[in-house]
N, C-alpha and C positions, 0 to 999 in steps of 0.2 A: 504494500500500500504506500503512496506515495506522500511525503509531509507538503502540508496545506496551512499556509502564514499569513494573516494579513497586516499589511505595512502600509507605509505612507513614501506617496513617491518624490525623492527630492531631488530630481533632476530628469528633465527629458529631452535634451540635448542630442543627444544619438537618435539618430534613425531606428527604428523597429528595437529600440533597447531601453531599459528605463533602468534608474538604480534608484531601489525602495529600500526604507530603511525600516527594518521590524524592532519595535521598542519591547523591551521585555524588564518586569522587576524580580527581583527573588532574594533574600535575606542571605546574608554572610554568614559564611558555613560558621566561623570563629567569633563575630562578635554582634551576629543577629540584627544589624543595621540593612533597614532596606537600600536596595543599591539598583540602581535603576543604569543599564547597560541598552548598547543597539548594536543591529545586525545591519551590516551592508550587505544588498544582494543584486545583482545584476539579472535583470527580469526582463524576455524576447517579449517583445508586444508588436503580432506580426499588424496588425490594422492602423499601430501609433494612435488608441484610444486614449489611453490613460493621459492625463496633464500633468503638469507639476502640482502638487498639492492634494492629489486626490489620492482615498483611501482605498487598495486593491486587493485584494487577494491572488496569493500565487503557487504554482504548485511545484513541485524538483522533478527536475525533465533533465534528459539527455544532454551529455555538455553539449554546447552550441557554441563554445570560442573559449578561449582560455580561462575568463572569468566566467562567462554565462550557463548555469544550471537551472535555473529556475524560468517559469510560464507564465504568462499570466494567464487568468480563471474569466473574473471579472471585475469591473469596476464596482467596489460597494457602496462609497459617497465621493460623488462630485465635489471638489472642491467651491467653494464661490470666486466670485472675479475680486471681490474686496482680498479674500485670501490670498491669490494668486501676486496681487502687487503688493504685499506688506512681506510673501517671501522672498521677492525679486527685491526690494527695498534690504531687508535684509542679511541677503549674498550680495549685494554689493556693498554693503558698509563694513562688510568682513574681509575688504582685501586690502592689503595692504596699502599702505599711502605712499608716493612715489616722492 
């Protein structure tokens, strides 16, 4: 059976490729503090449906490129357009200043 994630997509830059990021929390083995980690996944999206910002579901598929193992399913929520410019505002105030 194949593992089924859903993430949020922070980049759709590439062609038919998306890279979602699956957020996951779980308590430290040693001192019980929740620790909240994320997963980079490199996600084929042969139709280019999915946008920056929206919530996907994906499944692990056959490698497709050096990074790419994972599918997409479907799209579960649309991002909004409000959304979409507050995270583009936001990768750009993250880069460096020349």
């Amino acid at each position: 059976m194949k593992k089924k994630l859903i993430g949020t997509v922070a980049s759709d830059k590439m062609n038919k490729t998306r890279r979602v990021e699956v957020d996951r929390r779980f308590a430290h083995p040693m001192y019980g503090k929740i620790v909240s980690r994320r997963t980079v996944c490199h996600v084929h999206d042969e139709e280019n449906v999915s946008k920056l910002g929206d919530k996907v579901e994906i499944e692990e598929s056959r490698p497709m490129s050096k990074t790419k193992r994972w599918a997409l399913v479907r799209v579960v929520q649309a991002a909004s357009a409000a959304e979409n410019v507050y995270v583009k505002a936001v990768e750009g105030s993250e880069q460096a200043p020349e």
